[in-house]
TORSE-637602 format. One line per field, with one value per atom (N, C-alpha, C, O): atom name; y, x, z; residue number from 1. Coordinates in nm, 4 decimals. Layout:
at <- (CA/...) $
Y <- (Y/...) $
X <- (X/...) $
Z <- (Z/...) $
i <- (NUM/...) $
REM end
This chain:
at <- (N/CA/C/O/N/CA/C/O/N/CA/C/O/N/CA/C/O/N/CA/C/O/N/CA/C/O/N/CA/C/O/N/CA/C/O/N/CA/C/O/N/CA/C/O/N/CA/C/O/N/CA/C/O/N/CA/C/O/N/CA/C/O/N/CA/C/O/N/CA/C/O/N/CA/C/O/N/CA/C/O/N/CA/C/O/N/CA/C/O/N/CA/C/O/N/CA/C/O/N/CA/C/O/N/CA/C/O/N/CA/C/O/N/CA/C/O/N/CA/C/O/N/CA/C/O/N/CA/C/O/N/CA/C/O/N/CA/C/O/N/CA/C/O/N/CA/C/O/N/CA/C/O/N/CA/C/O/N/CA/C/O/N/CA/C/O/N/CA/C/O/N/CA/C/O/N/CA/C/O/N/CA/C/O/N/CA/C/O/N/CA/C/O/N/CA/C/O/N/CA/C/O/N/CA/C/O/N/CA/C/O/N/CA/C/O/N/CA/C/O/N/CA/C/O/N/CA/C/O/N/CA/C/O/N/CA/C/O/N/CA/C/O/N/CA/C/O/N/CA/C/O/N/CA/C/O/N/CA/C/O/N/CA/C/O/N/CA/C/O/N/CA/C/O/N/CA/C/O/N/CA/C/O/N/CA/C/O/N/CA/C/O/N/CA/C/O/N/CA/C/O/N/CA/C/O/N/CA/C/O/N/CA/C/O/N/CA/C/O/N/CA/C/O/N/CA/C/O/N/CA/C/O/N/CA/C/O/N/CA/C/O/N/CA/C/O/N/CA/C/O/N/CA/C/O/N/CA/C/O/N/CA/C/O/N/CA/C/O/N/CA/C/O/N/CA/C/O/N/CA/C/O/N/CA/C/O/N/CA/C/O/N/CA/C/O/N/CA/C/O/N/CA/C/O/N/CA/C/O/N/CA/C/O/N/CA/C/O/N/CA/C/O/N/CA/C/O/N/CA/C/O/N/CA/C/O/N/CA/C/O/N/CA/C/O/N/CA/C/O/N/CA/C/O/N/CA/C/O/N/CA/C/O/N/CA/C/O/N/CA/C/O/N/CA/C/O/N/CA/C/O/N/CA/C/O/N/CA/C/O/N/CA/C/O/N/CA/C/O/N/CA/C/O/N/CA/C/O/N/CA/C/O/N/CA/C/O/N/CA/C/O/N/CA/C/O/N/CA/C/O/N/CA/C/O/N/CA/C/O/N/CA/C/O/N/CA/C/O/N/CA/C/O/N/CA/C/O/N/CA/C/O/N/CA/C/O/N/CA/C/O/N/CA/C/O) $
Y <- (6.1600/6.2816/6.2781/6.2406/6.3264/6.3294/6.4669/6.5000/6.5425/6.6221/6.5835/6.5042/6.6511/6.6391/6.7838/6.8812/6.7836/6.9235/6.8956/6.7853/7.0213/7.0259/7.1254/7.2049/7.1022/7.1801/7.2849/7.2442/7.3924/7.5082/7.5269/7.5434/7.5388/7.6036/7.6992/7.7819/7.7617/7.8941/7.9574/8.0710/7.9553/8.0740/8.0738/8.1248/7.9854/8.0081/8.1577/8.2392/8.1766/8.2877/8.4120/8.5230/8.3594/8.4639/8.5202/8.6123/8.4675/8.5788/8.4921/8.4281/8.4780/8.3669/8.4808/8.5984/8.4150/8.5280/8.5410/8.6585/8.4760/8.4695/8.5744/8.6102/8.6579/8.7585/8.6797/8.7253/8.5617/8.4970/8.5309/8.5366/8.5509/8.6103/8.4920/8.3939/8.5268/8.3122/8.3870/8.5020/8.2858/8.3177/8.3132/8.4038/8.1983/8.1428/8.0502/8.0149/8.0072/7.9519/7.8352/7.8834/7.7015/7.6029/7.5254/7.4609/7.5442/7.5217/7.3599/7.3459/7.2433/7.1594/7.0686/7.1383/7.0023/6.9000/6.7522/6.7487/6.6422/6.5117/6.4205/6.3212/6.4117/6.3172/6.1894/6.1388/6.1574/6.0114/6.0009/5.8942/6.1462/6.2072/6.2868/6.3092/6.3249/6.4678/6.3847/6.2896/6.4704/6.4730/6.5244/6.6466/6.4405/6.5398/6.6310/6.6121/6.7551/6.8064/6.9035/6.9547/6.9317/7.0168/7.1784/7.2135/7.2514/7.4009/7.4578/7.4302/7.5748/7.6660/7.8014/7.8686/7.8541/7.9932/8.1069/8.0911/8.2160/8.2843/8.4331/8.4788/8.4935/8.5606/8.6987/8.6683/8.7834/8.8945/8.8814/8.8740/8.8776/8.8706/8.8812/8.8088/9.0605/9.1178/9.1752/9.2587/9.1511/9.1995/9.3757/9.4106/9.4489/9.5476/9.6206/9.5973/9.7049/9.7817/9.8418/9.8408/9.8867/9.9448/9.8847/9.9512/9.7367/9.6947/9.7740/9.8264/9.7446/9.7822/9.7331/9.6180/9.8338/9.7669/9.7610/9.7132/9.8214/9.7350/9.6170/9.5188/9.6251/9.4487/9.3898/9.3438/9.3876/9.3286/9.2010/9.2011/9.0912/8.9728/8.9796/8.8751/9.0507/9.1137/9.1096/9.0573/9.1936/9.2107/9.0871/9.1402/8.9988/8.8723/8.8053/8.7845/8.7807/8.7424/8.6000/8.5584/8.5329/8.3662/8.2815/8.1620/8.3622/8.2436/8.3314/8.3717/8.3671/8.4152/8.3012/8.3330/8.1759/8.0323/7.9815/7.9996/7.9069/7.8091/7.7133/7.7271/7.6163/7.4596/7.4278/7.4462/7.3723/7.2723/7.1813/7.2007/7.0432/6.9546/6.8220/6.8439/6.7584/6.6479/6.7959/6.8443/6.8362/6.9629/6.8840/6.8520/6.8538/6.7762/6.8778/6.9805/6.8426/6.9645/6.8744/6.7637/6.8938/6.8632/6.7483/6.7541/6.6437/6.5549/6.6195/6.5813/6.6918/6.7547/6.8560/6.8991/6.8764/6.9662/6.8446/6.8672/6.7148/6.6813/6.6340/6.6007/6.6450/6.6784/6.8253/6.8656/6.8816/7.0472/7.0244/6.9569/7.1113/7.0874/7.2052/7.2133/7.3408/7.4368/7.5411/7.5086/7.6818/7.7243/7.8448/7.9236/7.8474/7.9315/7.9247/7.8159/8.0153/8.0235/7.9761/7.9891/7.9220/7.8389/7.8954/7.9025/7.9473/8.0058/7.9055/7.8523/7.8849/7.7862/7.8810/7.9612/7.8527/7.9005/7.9806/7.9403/8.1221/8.1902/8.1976/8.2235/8.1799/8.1462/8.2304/8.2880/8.2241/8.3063/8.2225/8.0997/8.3050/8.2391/8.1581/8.2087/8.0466/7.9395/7.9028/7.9403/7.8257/7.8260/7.7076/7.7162/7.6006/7.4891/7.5086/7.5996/7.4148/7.4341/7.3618/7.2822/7.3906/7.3557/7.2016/7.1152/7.2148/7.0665/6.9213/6.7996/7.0047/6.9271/6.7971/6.7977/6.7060/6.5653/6.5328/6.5745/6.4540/6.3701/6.3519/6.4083/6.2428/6.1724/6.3022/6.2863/6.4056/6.4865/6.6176/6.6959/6.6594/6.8109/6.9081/6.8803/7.0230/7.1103/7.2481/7.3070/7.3092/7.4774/7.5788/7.5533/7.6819/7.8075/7.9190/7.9487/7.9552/8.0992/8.2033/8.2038/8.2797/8.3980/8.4846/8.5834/8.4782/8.6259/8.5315/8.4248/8.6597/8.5745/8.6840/8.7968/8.6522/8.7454/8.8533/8.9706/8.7907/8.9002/8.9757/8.9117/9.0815/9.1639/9.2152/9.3177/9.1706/9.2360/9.3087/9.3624/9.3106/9.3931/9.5133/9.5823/9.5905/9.7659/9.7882/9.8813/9.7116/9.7205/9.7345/9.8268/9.5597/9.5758/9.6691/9.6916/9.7666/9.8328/9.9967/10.0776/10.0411/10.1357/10.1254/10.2356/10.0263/10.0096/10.0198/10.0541/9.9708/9.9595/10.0509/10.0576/10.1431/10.2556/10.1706/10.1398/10.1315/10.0450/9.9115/9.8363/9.8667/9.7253/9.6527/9.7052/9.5076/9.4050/9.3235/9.2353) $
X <- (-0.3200/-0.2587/-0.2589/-0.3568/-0.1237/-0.1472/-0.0631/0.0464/-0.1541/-0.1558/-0.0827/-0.1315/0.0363/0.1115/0.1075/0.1519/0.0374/0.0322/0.0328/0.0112/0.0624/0.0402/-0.0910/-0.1392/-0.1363/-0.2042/-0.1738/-0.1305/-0.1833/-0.1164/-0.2097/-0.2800/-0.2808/-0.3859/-0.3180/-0.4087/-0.2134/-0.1508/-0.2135/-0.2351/-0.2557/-0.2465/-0.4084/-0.4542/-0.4768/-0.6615/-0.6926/-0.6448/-0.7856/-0.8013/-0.7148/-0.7318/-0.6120/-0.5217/-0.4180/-0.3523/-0.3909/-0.2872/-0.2180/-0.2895/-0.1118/-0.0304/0.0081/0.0157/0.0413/0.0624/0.2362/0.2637/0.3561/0.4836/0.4855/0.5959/0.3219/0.3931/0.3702/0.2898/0.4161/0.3439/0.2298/0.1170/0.2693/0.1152/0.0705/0.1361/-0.1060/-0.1106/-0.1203/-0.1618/-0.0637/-0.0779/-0.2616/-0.3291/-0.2976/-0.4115/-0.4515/-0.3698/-0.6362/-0.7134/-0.7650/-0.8410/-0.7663/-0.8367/-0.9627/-0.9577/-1.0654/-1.2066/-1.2141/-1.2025/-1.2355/-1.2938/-1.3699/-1.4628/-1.3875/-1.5283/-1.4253/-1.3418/-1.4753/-1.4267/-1.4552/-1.5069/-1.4496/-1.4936/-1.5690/-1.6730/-1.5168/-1.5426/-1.6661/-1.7139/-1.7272/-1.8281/-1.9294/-2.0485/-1.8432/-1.9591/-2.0865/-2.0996/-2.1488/-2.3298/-2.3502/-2.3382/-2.3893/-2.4499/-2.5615/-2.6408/-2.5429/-2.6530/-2.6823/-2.5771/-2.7837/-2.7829/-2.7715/-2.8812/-2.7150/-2.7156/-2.7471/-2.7002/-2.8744/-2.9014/-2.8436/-2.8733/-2.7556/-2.7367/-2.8083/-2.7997/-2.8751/-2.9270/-2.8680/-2.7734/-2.9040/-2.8020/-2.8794/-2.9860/-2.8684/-2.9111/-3.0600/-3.0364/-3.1674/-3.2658/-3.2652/-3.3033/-3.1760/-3.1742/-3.0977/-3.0476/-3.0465/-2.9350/-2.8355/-2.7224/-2.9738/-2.9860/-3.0360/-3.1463/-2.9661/-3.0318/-3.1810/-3.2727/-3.2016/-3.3030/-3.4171/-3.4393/-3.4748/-3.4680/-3.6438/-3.7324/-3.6263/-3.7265/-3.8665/-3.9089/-3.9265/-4.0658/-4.1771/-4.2888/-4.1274/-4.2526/-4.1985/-4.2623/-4.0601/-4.0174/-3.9274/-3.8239/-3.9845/-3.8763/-3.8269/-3.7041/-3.8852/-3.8110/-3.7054/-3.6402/-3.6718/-3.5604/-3.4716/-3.3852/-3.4315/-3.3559/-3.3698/-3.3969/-3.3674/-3.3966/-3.2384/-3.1948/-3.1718/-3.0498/-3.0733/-3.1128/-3.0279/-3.0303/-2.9284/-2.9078/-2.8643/-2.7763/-2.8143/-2.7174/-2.9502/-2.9939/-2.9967/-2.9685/-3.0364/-3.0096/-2.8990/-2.8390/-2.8365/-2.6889/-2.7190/-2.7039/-2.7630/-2.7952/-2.6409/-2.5509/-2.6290/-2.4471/-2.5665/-2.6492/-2.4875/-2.5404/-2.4236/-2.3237/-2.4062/-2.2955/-2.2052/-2.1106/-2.2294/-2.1942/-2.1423/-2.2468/-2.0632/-2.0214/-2.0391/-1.9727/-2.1119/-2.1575/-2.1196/-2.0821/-2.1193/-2.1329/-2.2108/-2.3029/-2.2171/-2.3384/-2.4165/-2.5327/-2.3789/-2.4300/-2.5740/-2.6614/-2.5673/-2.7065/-2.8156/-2.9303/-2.7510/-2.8816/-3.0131/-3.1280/-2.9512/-3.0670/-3.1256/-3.2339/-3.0522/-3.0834/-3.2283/-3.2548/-3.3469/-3.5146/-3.5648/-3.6511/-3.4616/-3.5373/-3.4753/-3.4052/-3.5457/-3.5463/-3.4520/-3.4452/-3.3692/-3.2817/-3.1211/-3.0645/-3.0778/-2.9764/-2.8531/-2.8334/-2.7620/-2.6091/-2.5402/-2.5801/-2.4301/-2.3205/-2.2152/-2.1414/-2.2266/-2.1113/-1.9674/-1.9663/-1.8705/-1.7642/-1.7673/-1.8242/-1.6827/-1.6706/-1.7019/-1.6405/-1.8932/-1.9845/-2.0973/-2.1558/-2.1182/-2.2411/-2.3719/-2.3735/-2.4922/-2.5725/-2.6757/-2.7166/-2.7060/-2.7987/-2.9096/-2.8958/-3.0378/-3.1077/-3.1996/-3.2464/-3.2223/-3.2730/-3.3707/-3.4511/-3.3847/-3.5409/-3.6561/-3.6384/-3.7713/-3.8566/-3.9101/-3.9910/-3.8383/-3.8412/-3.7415/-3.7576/-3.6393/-3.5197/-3.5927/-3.6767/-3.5138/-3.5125/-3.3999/-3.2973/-3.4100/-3.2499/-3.1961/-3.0969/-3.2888/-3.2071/-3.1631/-3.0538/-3.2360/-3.2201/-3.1820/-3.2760/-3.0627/-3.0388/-3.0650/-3.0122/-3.1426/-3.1255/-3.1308/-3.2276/-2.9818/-3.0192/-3.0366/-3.0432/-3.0443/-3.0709/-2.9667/-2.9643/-2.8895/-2.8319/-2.9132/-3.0026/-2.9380/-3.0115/-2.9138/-2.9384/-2.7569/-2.6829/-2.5177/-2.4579/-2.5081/-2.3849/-2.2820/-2.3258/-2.1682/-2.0451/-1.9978/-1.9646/-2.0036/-1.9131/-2.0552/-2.1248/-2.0504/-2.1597/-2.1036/-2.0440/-2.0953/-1.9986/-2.1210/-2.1061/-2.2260/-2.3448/-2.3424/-2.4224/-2.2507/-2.2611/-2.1086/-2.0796/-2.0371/-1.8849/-1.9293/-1.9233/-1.9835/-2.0790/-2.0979/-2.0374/-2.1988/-2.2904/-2.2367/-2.2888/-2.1463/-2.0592/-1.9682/-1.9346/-1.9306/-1.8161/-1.8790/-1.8163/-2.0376/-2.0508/-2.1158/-2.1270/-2.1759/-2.3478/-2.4300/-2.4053/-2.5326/-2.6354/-2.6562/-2.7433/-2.5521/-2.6135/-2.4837/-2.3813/-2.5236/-2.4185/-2.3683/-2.2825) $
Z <- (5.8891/5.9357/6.0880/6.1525/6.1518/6.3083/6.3417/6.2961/6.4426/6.5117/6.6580/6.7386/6.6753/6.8152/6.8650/6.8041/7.0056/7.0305/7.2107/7.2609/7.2884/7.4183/7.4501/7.3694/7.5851/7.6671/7.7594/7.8672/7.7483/7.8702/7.8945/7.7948/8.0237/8.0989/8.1332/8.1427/8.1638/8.2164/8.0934/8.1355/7.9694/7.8731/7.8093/7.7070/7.9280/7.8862/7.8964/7.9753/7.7968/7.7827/7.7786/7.8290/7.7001/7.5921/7.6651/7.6166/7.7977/7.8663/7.9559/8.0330/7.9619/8.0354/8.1273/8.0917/8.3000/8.4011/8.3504/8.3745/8.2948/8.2536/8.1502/8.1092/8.0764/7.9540/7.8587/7.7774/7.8329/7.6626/7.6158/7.6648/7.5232/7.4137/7.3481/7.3132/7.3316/7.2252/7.1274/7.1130/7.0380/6.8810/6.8415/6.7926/6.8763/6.8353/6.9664/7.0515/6.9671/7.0187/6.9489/6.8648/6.9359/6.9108/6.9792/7.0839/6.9047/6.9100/6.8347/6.7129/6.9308/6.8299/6.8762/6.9170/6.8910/6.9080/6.8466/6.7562/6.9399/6.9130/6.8046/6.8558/6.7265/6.6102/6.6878/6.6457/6.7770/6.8409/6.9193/6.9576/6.9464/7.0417/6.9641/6.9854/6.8628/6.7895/6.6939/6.6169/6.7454/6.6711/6.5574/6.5484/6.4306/6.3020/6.3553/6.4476/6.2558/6.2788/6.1297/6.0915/6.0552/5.9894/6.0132/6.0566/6.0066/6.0182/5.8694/5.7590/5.9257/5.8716/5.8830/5.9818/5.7830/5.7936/5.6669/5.5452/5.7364/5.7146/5.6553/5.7194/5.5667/5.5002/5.4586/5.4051/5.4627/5.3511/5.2696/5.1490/5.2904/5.2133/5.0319/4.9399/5.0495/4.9528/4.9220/4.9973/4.7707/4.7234/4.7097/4.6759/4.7636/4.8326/4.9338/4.9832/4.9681/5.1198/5.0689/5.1510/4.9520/4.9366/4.7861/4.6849/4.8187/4.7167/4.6696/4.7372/4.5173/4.4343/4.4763/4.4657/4.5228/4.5945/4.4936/4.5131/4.3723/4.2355/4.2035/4.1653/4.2207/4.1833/4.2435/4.1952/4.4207/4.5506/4.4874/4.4783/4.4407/4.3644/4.2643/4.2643/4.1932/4.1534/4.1817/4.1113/4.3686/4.4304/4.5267/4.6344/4.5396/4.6242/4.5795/4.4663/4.7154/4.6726/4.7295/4.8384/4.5970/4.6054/4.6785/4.6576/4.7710/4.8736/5.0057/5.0701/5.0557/5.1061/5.2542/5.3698/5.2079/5.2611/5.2542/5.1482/5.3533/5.3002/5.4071/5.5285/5.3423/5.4005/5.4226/5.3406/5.5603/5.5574/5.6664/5.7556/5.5613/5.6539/5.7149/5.6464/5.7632/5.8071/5.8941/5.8319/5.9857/6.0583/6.2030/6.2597/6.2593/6.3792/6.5261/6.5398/6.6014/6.7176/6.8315/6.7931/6.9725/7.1077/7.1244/7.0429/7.1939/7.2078/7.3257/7.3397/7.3932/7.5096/7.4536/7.5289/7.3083/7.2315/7.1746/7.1360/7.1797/7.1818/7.2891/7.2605/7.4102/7.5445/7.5238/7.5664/7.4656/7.4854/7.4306/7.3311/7.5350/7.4707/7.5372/7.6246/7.4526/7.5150/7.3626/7.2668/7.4037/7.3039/7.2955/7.2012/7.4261/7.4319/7.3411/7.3299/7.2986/7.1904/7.2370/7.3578/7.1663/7.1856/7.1084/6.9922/7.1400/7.0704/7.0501/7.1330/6.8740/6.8202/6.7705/6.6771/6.8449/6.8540/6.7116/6.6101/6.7275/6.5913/6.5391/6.4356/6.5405/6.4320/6.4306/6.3388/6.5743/6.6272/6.6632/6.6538/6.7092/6.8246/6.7226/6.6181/6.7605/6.6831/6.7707/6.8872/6.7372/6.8021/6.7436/6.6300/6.8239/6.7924/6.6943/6.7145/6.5499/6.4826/6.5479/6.6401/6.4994/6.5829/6.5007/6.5345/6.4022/6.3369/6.4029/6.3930/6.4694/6.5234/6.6388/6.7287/6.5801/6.7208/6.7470/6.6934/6.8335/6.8805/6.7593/6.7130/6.6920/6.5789/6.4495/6.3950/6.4126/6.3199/6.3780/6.3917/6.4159/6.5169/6.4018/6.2941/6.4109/6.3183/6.3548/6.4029/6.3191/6.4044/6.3152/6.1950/6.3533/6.2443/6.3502/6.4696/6.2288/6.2884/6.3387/6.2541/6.4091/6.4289/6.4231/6.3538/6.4992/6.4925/6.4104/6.4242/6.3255/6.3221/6.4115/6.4338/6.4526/6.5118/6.3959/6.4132/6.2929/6.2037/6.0645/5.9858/6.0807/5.9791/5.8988/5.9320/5.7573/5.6294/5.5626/5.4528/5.6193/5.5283/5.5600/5.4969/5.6705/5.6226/5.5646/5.4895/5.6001/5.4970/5.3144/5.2331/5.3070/5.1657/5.1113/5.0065/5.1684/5.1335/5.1498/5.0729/5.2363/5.2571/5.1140/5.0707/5.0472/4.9986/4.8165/4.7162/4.8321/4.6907/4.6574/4.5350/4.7232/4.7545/4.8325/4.9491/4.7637/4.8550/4.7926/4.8364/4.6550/4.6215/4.6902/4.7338/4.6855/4.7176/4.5676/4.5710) $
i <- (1/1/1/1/2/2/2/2/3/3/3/3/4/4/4/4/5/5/5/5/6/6/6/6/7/7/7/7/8/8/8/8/9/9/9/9/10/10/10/10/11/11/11/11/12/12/12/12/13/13/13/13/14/14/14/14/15/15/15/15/16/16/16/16/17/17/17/17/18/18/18/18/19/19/19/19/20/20/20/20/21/21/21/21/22/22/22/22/23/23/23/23/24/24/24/24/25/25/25/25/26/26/26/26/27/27/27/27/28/28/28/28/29/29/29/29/30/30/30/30/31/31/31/31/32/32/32/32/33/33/33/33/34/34/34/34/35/35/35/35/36/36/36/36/37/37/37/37/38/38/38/38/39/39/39/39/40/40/40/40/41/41/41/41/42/42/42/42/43/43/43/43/44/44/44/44/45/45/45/45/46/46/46/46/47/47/47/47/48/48/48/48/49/49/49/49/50/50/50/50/51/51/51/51/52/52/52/52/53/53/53/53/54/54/54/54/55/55/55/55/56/56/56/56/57/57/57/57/58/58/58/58/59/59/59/59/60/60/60/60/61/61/61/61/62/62/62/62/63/63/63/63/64/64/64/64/65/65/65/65/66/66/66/66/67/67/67/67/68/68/68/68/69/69/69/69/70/70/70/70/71/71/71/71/72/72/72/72/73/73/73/73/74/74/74/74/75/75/75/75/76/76/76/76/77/77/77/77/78/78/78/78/79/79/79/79/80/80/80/80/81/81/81/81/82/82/82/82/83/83/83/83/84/84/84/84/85/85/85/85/86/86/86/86/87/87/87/87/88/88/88/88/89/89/89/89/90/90/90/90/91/91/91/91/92/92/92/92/93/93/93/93/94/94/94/94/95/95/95/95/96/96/96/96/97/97/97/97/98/98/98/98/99/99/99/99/100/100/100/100/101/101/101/101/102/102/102/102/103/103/103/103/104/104/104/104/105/105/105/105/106/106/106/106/107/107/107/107/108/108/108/108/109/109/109/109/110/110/110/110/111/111/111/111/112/112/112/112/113/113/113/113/114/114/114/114/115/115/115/115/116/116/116/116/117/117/117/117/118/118/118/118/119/119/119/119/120/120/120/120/121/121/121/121/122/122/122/122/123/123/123/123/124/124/124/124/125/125/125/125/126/126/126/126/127/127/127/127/128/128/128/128) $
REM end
């Protein structure tokens, strides 16, 4: 598959001084450059806002975790040896594990950008 495309720097950051509007923004990382890394995303504990505290396991929602691993990132994160957070495009802020090395990158979401848990929960009463 091949991709033929141009570059406008007149329209970085969404506003060309000519009045063109962008349709869309492309985010990507080089295949030829990019770093595996495993990502951890973190999810909802519980299958409700208000779960059963004689039987919190119950309400324990099982994709609470979502392991993605073969994840292609920056090579520029694997010097990174600090513990401050990186925002992966449209994804939200991640933050090195404390298990992570050069050879094994591994991050964990802490924020994601988009929160469907008071939509959820607005939309169903209080379960998901």
């Amino acid at each position: 598959m091949e991709l033929r495309c141009t570059y406008d720097a007149a329209t970085r950051g969404g506003n060309a001084p000519d009045g063109r509007k962008v349709q869309a923004t492309l985010h990507w990382v080089s295949a030829a450059d990019a770093v595996t890394a495993e990502i951890r995303l973190y999810n909802q504990l519980f299958t409700r806002a208000d779960p059963n505290a004689a039987d919190f396991a119950a309400d324990l929602n099982p994709d609470s975790l979502e392991v993605l691993t073969d994840c292609k990132l920056e090579p520029a994160l694997v010097g990174m040896d600090t513990a401050e957070p990186v925002q992966f495009e449209r994804q939200g802020y991640f933050c090195r594990d404390q298990d992570s090395t050069p050879d094994r990158l591994v991050f964990n979401r802490t924020v994601g950008l988009r929160d469907s848990w008071a939509k959820v929960s607005a939309g169903r009463g209080a379960s998901v």
